[in-house]
N, C-alpha and C positions, 0 to 999 in steps of 0.2 A: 884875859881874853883868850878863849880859843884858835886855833887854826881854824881857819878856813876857807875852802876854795869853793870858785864856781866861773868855771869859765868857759869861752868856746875854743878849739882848734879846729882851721881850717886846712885841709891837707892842701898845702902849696907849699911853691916856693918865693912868694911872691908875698912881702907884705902889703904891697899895692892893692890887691884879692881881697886881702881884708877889708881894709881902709873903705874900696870900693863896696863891700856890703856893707858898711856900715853904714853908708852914706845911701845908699839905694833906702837901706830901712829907715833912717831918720832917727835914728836912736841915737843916745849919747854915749860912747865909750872910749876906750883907749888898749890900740896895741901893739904888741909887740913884736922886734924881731925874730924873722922866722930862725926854727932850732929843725933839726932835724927833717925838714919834708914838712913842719908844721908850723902855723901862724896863731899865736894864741892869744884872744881877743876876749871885754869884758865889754858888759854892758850894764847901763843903771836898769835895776831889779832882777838883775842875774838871769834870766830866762826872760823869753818874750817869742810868742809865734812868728813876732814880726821878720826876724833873722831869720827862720827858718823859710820864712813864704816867698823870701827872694834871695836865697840862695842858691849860686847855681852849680856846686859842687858838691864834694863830701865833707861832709860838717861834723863834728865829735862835742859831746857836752859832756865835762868834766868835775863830777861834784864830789868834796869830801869833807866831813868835818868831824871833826872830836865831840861838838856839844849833842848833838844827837846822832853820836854812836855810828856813822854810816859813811858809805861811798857809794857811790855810780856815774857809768858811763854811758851816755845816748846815740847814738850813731846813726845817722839821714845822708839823703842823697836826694841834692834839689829839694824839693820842699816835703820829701816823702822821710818818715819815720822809719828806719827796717829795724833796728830792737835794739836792745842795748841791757845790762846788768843794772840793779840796787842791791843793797844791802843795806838794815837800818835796825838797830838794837830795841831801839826805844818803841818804833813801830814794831818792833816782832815783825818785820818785812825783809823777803829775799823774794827778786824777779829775777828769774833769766833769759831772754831769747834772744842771747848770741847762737850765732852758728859758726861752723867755719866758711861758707860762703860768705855770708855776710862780712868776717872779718880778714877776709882777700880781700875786702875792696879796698882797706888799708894797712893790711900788712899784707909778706907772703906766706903759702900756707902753713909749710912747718912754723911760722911764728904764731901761725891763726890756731895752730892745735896748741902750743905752751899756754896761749891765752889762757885757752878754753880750760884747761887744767887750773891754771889758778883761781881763776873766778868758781869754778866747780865747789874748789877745796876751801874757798872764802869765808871765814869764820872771823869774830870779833873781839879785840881783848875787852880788859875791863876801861882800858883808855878809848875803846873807839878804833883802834888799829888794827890791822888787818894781816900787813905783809904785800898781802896781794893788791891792795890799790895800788901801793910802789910799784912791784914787780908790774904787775898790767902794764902801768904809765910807761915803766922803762923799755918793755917789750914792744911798744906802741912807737917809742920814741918821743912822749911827751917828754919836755923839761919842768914847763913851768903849773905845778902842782901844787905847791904850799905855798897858802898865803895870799892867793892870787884873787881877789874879785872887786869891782867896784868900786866900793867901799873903801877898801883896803888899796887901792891904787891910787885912786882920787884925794886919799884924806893922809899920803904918805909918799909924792909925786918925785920926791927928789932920790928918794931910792929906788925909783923902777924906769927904766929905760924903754917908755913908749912912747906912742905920735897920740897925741888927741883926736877924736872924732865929732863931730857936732856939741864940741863941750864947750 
């Protein structure tokens, strides 16, 4: 089995925040305590509009995996998209429309320009890795990045330290 992640971080400091979207949306997940300024939260089938339509803050979607070669980050505010980075081997696919505006709205600037240099320079080994998903995450202050979705939390519960949500 591969690595793999897919998760949200909610810029707070409050796992409450979460908890409370999750429960607005009716979906089932589980999360975690907050790490650095961020609350990083899963839900059954990884992605769902539903989170995003009642969210009322700044919201980060977190995806990486080894089997198809890739990573990206999605970045909203409230229920609006403002851009975010892929990168994917297998699809022969690279998006980017971070800015450094956009990436003030969670970091400060001089962290929004290192960003933007990594993601820039983001190229992919033959494993799928990058450097720069790391480096991003760390520069972001994500923690929890490997390993992290669903699946992988629900079916492995006594190694991960979170509250259930409509589960």
């Amino acid at each position: 089995m591969s690595d793999f992640t897919m998760a949200y971080h909610l810029k707070t400091n409050s796992k409450e925040d979460a908890i409370d979207l999750l429960e607005r949306s009716g979906l089932r997940g589980y999360v975690f305590e907050e790490t650095n300024g961020w609350v990083t939260f899963v839900i059954e089938g990884g992605m769902n509009d539903q989170i995003v339509s009642v969210n009322q803050g700044i919201l980060l979607h977190f995806t990486r995996t080894s089997d198809f070669l890739g990573w990206g980050v999605i970045i909203y505010e409230k229920e609006e998209e403002l851009g975010g980075f892929s990168i994917a081997e297998m699809a022969e696919h690279r998006e980017n429309t971070l800015t450094p505006e956009l990436l003030e709205k969670v970091t400060d600037p001089a962290t929004a320009q290192e960003i933007l240099k990594i993601v820039e320079a983001s190229t992919l080994n033959e494993d799928g890795d990058t450097e720069a998903e790391w480096k991003c995450a760390e520069k972001l202050g994500l923690s929890n990045i490997e390993w992290i979705s669903f699946e992988q939390v629900e079916g492995d519960l006594e190694n991960y330290e979170v509250t259930p949500v409509n589960v």
